[in-house]
Structures are given as structure tokens and as C-alpha cells.
DSSP file (Angstrom, degrees, kcal/mol; ACC not computed):
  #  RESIDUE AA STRUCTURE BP1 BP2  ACC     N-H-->O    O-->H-N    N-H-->O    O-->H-N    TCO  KAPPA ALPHA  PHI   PSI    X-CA   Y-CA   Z-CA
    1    1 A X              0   0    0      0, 0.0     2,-0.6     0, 0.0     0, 0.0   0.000 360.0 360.0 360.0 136.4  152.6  201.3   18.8
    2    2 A X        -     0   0    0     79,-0.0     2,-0.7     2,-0.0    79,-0.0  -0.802 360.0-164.8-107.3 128.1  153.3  199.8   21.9
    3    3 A X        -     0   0    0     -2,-0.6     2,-0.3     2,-0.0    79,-0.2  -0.874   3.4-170.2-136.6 119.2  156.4  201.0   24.1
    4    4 A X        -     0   0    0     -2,-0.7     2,-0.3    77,-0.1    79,-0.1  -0.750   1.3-168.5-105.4 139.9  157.8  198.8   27.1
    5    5 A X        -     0   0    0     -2,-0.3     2,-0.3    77,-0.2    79,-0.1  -0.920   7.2-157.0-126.2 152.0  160.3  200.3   29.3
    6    6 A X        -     0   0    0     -2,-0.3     2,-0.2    77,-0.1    79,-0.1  -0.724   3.2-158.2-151.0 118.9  162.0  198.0   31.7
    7    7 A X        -     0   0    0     77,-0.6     2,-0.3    -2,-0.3    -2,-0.0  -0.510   9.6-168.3-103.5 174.0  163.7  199.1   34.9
    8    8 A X        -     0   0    0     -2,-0.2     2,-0.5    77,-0.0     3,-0.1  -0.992  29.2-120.7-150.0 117.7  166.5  197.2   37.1
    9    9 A X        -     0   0    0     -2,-0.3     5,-0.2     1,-0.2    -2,-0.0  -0.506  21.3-143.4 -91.7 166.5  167.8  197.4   39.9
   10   10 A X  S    S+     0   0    0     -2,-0.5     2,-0.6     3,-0.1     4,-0.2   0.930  93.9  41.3 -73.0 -58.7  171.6  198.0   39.4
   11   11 A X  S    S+     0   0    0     -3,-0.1     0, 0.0     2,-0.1     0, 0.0  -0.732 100.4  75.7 -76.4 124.9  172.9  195.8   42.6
   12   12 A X  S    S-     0   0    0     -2,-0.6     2,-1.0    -4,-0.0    -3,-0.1   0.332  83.4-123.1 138.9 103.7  170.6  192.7   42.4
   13   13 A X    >   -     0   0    0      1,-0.2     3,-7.6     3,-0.1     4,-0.5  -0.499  15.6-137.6 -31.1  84.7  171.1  190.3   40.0
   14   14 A X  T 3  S+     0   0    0     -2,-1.0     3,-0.5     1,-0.4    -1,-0.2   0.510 105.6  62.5 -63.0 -12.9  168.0  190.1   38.1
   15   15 A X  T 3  S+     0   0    0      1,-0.2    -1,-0.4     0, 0.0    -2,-0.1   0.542 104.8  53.6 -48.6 -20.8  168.3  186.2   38.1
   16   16 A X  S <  S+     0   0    0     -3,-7.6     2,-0.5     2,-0.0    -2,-0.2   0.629  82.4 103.1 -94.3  -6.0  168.0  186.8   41.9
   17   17 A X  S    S-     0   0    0     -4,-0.5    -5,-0.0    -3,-0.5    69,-0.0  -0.678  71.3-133.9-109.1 112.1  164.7  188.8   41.9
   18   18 A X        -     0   0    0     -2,-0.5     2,-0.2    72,-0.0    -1,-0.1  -0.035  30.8-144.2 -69.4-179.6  161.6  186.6   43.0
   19   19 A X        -     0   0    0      2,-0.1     2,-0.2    67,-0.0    67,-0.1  -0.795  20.5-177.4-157.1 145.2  158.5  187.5   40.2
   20   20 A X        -     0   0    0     -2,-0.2     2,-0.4     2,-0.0    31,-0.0  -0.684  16.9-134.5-178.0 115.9  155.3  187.7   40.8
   21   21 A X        +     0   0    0     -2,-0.2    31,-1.3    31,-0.2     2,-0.2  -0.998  25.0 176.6-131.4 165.8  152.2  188.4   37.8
   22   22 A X  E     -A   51   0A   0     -2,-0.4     2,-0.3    29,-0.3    29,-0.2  -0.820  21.5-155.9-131.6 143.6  149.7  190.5   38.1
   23   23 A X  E     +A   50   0A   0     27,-0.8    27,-3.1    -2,-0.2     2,-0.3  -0.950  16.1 178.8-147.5 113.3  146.8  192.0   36.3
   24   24 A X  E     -A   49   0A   0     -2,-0.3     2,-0.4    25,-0.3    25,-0.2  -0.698   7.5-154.8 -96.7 144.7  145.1  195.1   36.8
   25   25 A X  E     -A   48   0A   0     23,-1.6    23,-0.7    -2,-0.3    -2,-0.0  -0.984  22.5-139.5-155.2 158.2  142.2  197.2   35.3
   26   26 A X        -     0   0    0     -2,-0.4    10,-0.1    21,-0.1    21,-0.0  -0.610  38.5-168.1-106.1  58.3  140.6  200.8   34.8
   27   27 A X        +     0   0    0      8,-0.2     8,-1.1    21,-0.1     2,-0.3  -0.216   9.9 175.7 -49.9 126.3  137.0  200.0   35.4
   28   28 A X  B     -B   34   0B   0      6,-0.2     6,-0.2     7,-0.0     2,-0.1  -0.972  17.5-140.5-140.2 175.9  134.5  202.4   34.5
   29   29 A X    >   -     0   0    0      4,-0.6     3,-0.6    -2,-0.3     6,-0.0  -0.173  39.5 -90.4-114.1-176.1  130.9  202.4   34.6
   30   30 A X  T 3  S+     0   0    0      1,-0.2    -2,-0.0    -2,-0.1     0, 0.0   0.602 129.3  53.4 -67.8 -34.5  127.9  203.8   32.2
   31   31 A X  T 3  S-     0   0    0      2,-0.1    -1,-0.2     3,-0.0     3,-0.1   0.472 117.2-117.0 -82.6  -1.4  128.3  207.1   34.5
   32   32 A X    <   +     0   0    0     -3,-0.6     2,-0.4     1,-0.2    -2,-0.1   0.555  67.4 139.5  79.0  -7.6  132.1  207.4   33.9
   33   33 A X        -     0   0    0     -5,-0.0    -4,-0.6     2,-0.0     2,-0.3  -0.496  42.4-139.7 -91.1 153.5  132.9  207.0   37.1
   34   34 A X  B     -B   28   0B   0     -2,-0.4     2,-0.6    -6,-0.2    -6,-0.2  -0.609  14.7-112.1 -96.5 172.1  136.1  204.7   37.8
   35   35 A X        +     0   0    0     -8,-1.1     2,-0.6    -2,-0.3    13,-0.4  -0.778  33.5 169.7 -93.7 121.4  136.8  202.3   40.3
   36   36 A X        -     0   0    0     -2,-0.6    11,-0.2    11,-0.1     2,-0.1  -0.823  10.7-164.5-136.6 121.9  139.5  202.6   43.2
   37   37 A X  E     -C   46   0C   0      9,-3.8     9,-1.0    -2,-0.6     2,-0.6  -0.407  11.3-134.9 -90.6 173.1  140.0  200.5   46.1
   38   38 A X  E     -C   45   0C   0      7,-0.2     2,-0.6    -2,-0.1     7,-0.2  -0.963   7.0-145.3-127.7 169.7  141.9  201.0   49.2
   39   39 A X  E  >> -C   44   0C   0      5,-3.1     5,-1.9    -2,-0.6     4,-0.8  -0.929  10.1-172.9-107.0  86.7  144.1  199.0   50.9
   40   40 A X  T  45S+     0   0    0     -2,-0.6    -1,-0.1     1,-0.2     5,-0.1   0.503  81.5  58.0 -83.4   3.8  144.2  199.1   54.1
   41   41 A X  T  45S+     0   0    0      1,-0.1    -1,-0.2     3,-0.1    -2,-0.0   0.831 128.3  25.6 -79.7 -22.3  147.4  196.7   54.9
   42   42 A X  T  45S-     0   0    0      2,-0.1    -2,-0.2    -3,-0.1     3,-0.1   0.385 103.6-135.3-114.5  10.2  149.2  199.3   52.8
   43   43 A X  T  <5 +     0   0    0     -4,-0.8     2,-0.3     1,-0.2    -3,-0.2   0.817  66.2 111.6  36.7  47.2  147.0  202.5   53.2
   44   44 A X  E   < -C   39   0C   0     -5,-1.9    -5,-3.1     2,-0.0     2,-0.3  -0.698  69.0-110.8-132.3-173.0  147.1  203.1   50.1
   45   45 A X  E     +C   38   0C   0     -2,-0.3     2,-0.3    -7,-0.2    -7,-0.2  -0.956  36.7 159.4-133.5 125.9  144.7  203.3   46.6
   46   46 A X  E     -C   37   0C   0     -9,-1.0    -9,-3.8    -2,-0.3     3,-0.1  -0.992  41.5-102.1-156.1 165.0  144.9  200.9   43.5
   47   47 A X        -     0   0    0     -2,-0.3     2,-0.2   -11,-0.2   -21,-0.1  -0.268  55.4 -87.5 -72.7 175.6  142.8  199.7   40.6
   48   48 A X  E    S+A   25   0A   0    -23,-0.7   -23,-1.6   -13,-0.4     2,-0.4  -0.475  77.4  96.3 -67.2 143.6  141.2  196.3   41.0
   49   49 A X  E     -A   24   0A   0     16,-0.5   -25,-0.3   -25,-0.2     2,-0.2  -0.878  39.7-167.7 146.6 178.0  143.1  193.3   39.9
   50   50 A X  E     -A   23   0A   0    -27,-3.1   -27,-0.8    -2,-0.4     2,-0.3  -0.428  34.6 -30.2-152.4-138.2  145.1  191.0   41.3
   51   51 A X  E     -A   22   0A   0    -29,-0.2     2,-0.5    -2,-0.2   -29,-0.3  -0.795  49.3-120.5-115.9-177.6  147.4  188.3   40.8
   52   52 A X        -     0   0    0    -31,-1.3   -31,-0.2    -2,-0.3     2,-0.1  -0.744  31.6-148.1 -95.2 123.5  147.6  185.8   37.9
   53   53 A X    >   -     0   0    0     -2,-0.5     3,-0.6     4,-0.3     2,-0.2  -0.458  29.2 -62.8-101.5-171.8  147.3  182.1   38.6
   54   54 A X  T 3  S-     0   0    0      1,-0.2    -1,-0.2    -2,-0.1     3,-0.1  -0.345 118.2  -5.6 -36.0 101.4  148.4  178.9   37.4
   55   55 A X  T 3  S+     0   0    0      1,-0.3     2,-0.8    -2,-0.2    -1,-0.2   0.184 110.3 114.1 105.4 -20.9  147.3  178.0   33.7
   56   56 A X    <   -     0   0    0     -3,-0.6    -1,-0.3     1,-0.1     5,-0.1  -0.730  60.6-140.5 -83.3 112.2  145.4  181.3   33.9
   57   57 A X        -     0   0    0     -2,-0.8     4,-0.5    -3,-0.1    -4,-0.3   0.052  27.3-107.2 -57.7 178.0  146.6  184.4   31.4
   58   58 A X  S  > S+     0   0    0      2,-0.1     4,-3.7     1,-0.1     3,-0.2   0.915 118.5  61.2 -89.1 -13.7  146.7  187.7   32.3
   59   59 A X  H  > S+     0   0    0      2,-0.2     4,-1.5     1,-0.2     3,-0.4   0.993 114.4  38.0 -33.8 -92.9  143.5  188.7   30.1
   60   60 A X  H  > S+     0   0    0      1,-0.3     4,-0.8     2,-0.2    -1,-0.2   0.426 112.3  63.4 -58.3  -2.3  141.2  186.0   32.5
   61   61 A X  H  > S+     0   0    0     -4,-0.5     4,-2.9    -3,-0.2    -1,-0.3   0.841 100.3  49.0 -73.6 -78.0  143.1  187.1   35.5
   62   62 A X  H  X S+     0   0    0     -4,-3.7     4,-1.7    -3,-0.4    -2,-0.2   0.887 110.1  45.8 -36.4 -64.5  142.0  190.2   35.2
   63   63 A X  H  X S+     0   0    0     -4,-1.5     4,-1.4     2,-0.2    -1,-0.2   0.724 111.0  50.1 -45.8 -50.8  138.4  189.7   34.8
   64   64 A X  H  X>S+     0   0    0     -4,-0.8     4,-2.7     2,-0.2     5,-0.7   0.893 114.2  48.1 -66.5 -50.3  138.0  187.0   37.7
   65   65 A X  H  X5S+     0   0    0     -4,-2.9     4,-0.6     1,-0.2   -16,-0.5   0.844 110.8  59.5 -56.5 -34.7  139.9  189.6   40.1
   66   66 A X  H  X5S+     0   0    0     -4,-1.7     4,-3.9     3,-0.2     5,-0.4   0.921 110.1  34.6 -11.3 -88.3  137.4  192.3   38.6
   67   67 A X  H  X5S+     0   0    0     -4,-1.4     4,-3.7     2,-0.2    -2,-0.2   0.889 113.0  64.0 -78.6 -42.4  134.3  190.9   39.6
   68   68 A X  H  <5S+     0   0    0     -4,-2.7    -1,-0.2     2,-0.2    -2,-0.2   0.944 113.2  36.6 -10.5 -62.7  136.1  189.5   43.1
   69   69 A X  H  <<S+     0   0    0     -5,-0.7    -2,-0.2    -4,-0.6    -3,-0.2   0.996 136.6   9.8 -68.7 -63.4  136.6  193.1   44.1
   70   70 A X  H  < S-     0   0    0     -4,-3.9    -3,-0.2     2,-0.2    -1,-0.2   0.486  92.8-124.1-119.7  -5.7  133.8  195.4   43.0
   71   71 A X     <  +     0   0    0     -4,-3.7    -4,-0.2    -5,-0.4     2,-0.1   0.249  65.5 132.7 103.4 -47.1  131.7  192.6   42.1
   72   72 A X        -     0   0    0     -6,-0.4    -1,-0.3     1,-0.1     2,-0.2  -0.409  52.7-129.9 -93.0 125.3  131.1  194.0   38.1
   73   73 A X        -     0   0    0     -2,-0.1     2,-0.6    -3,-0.1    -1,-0.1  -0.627  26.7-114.6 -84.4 161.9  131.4  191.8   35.2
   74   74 A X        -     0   0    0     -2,-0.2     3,-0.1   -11,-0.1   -11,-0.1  -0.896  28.6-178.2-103.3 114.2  133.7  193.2   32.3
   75   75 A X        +     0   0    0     -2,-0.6     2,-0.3     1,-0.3    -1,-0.1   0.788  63.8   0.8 -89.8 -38.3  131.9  193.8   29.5
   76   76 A X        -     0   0    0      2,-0.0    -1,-0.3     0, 0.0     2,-0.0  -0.834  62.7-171.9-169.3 149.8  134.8  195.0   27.2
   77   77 A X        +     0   0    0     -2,-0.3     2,-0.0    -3,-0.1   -52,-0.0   0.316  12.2 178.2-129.9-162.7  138.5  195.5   27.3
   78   78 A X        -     0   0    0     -2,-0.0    -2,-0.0     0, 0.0     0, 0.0   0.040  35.2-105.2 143.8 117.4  141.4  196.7   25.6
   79   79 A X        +     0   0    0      1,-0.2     3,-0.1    -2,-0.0     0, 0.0  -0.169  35.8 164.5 -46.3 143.5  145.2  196.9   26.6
   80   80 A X        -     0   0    0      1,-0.4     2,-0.2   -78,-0.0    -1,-0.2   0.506  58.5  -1.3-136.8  -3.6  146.4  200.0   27.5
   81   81 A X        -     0   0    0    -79,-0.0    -1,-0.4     2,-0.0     2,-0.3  -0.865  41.1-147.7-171.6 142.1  149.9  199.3   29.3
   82   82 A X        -     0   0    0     -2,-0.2     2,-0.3   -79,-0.2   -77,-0.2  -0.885  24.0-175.6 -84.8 131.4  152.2  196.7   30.4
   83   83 A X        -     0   0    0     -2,-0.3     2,-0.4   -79,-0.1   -77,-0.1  -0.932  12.2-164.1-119.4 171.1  154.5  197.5   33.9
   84   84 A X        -     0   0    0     -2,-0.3   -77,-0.6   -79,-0.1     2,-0.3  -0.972  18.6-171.9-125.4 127.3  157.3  195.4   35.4
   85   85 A X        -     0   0    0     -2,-0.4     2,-0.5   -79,-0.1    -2,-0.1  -0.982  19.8-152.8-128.2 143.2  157.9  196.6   38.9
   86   86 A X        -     0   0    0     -2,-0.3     2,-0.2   -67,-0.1   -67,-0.0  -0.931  24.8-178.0-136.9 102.1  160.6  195.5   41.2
   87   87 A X        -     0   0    0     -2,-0.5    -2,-0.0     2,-0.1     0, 0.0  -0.526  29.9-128.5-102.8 133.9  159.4  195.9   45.0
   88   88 A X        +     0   0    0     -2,-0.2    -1,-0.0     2,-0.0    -2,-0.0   0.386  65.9 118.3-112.7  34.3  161.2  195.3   48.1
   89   89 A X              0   0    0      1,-0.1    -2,-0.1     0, 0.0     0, 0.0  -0.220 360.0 360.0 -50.6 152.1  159.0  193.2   49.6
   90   90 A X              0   0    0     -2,-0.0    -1,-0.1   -72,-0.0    -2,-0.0   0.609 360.0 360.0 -84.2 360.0  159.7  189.9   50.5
């Protein structure tokens, strides 16, 4: 069973609200260990992954962004969550 939540903000018209996709992954290895990058424009820690392009799904998305980052092809996959997140970046 799959269960989507989807949050809003109250004042913003959600027709007004730019969007953005994205694709993300939980990489691990043969040892168990996971993969985490940092970010240094945002000093922060996230999985690998990126954004989605033109004509591209989020699936193949993933994968290309994958091997970008750490390098590592993805040998096999499986959804484990959808988000929509609503950022106030520009």
C-alpha cells in the first residue's frame, strides 16, 4: 500500500507555486554502508539525486544523477517513497 500525503501552503495559491522534479536515492553498497553527500552551498547532508530532465522519468533520473555523484552504477531499485515539498526558494 502506498500512502501520499500532500502539504500546502495555506496563503499561496498553489497555481502560483513554481515546480521543480526531482529524484533521489538510498544507495548502499555490498558492505551496507549508505551514501551521503554534503552540500556545501547549503551546509547541509542529502542522498544523491538530482533533478529530472526533459523527456527523462524519474526512474532514469535517478540513476544518471547516481552515478554523477558517487560515481556507482545502480544495480537494483525499488520505490520506497514519494515527497512533494514546497520551498521558499526562488
Amino acid at each position: 500500500m502506498e500512502r501520499f500525503e500532500k502539504f500546502n501552503v495555506s496563503n499561496i495559491p498553489e497555481e502560483n507555486i513554481p515546480t521543480c522534479h526531482g529524484a533521489r536515492a538510498v544507495l548502499i553498497d555490498q558492505e551496507s554502508k549508505m551514501a551521503i553527500l554534503y552540500d556545501k552551498k547549503y551546509s547541509n547532508y542529502e542522498l544523491p539525486g538530482g533533478g529530472v530532465e526533459s523527456g527523462e522519468d524519474d526512474v532514469r533520473a535517478m540513476i544518471r544523477e547516481c552515478k554523477e555523484e558517487t560515481g556507482c552504477d545502480v544495480i537494483s531499485l525499488a520505490r520506497i517513497a514519494r515527497v512533494e515539498e514546497i520551498t521558499n526558494e526562488e
